[in-house]
N, C-alpha and C positions, 0 to 999 in steps of 0.2 A: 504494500500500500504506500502511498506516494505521503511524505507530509502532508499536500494539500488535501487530500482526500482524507489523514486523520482528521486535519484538522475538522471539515467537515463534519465525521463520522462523532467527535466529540460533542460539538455544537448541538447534534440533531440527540443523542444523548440527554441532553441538557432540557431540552422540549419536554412539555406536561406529554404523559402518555397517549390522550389521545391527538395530539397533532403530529406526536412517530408514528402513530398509525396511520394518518394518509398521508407521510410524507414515505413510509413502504407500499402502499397501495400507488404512487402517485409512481414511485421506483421499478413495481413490479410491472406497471403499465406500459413503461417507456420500455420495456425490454421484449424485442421481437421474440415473439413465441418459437420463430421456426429455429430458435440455436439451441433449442434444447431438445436432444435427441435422443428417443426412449427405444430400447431394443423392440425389436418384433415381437417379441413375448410381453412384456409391459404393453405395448400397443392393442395387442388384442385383448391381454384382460383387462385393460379401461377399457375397450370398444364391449364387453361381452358384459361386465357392470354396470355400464349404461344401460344395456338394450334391456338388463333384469329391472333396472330401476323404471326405466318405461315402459315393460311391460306390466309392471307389480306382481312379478315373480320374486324381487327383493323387498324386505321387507326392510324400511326405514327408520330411524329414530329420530325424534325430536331434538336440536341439540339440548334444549334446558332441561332434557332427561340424562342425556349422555353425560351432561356436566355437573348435573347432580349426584349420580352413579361415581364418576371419576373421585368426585370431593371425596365422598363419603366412602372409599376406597382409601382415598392415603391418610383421611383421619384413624383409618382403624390401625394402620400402621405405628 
């Protein structure tokens, strides 16, 4: 990493948590999708987890289920 780019990387650090977050959304945005390159095997099981998701062969969860489940998992820890 370049000092300019610490620099940077410090600053945004610095920022209340919700304006790092669209300032990574705003990050991930700007980064062409097509340089990141998933094996043929990765490609098909997203292409095969969507098609369950749209079919409603998968069956989904709510996230404020999921993240209640997760909490109440490492509290038991």
């Amino acid at each position: 990493m370049t000092s300019a780019t610490e620099k940077i990387l410090e600053d945004a650090l610095a920022l209340p948590e919700k304006e790092r977050e669209a300032l990574v959304e705003a990050l991930r945005d700007s980064l062409d999708p097509e340089t990141v390159e998933l094996s043929p095997e990765w490609t098909g099981e997203i292409r095969n987890r969507i098609a369950e998701i749209e079919s409603g062969e998968a069956k989904t969860i709510p996230w404020d289920e999921v993240d209640a489940r997760i909490s109440k998992s490492l509290t038991r820890k």
